[in-house]
C-alpha positions in Angstrom: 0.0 0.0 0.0 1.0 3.9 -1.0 -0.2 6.4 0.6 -1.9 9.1 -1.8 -0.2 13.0 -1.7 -1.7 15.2 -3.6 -0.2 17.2 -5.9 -0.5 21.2 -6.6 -1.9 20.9 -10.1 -4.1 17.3 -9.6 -6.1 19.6 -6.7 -9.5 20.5 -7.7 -10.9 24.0 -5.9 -14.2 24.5 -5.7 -16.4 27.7 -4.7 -18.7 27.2 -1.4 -21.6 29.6 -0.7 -22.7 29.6 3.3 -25.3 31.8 4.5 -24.7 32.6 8.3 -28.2 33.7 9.2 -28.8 32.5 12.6 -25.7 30.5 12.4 -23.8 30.0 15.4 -20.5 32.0 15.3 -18.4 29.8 16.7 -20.0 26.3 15.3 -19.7 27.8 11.8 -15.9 29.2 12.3 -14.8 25.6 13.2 -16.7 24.0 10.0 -15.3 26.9 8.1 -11.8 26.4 9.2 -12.2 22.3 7.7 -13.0 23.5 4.9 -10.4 26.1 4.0 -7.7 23.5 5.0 -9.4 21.1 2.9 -9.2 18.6 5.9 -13.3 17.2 4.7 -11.8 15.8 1.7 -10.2 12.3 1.3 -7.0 13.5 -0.5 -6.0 15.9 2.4 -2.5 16.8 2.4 -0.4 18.1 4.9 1.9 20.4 2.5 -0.7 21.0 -0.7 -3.3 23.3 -0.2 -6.5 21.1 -1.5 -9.1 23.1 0.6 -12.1 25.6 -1.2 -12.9 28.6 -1.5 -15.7 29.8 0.5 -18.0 33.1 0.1 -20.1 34.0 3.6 -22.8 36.1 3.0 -25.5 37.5 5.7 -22.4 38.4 8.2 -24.4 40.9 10.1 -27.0 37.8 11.2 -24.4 35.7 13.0 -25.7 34.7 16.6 -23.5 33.8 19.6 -24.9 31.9 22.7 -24.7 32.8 26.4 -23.6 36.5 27.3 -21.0 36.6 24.6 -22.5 39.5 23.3 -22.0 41.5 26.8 -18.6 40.2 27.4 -16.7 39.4 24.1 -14.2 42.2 23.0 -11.9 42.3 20.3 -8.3 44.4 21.0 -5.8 45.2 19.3 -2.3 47.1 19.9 -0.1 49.7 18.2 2.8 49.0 19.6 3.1 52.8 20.4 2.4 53.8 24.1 -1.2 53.9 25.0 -2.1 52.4 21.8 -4.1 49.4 23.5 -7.5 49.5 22.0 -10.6 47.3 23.3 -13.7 47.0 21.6 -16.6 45.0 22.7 -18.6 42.7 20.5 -21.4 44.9 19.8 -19.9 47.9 18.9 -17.8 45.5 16.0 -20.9 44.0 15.2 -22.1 47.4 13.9 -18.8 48.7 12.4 -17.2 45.1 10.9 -19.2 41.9 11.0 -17.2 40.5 8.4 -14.5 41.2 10.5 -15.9 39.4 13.2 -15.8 36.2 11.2 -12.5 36.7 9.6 -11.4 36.6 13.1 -13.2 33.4 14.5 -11.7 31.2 11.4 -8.7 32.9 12.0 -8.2 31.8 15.3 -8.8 28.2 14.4 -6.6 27.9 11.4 -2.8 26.7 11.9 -0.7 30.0 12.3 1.8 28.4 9.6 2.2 29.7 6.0 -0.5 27.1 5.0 -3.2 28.7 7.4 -2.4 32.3 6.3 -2.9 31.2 2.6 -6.3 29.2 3.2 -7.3 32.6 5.3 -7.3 34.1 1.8 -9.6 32.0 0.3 -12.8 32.7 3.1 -14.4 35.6 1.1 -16.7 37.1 3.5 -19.7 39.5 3.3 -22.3 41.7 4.9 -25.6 41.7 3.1 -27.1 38.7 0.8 -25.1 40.3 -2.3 -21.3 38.8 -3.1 -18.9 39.9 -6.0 -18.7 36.3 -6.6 -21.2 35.3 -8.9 -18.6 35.2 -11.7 -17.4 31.7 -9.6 -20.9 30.0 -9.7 -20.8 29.1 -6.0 -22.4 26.0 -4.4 -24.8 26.8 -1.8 -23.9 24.5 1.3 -25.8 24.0 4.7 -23.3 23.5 7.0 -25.9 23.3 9.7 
């Protein structure tokens, strides 16, 4: 027995559509993050980027359970004195929601050169509408 690896050009990409209304923001981050790595697919490999591309749309609609929403905060830091920001959920649920998501998938991707480049391949968005269309997306229930 062989074990299969994948190679760059053999991989076939496709284009994933997920709506997140009423999705759970940390449920749909961790099927999200599978997905990019390509770790749902049989021919998974470690060192060849076989994961898809995936468009979020409905951003703004994300849910989170408990009292998240009161005590979640997002900072962030300059590196200059004083330049410690905090920002709680709501207030970056207004401003960024897609940033919100970014963020959640970021987290649970490998902080490697392979988790920065599947990063690039979550395209996410705040109303129903996506720049996308040209891709012909599969819609997917991940819930």
């Amino acid at each position: 027995m062989k074990s299969y690896m994948a190679k760059k050009d053999q991989v076939q990409q496709r284009w994933l559509l997920v709506d997140a209304d009423g999705a759970v923001l940390g449920r749909m981050a961790a099927k999200l993050a599978v997905i990019l790595m390509g770790k749902d697919k049989p021919t998974w490999t470690p060192h060849v980027d076989v994961g898809d591309y995936v468009v979020v749309i409905n951003a703004e609609k994300v849910k989170i359970t408990g009292a998240k929403a009161e005590q979640k905060y997002y900072d962030s830091y300059s590196r200059y004195p004083g330049g410690y920001k905090v920002v709680p959920y709501a207030k970056m649920m207004a401003k960024k929601p897609e940033f919100i998501i970014e963020t959640a998938v970021r987290k649970m991707l490998p902080k490697t050169q392979m988790g920065r480049h599947a990063l690039k391949k979550l395209k996410v968005f705040r109303g129903p509408e996506h720049e996308h269309q040209a891709q012909k997306p599969e819609k997917v229930e991940l819930f």
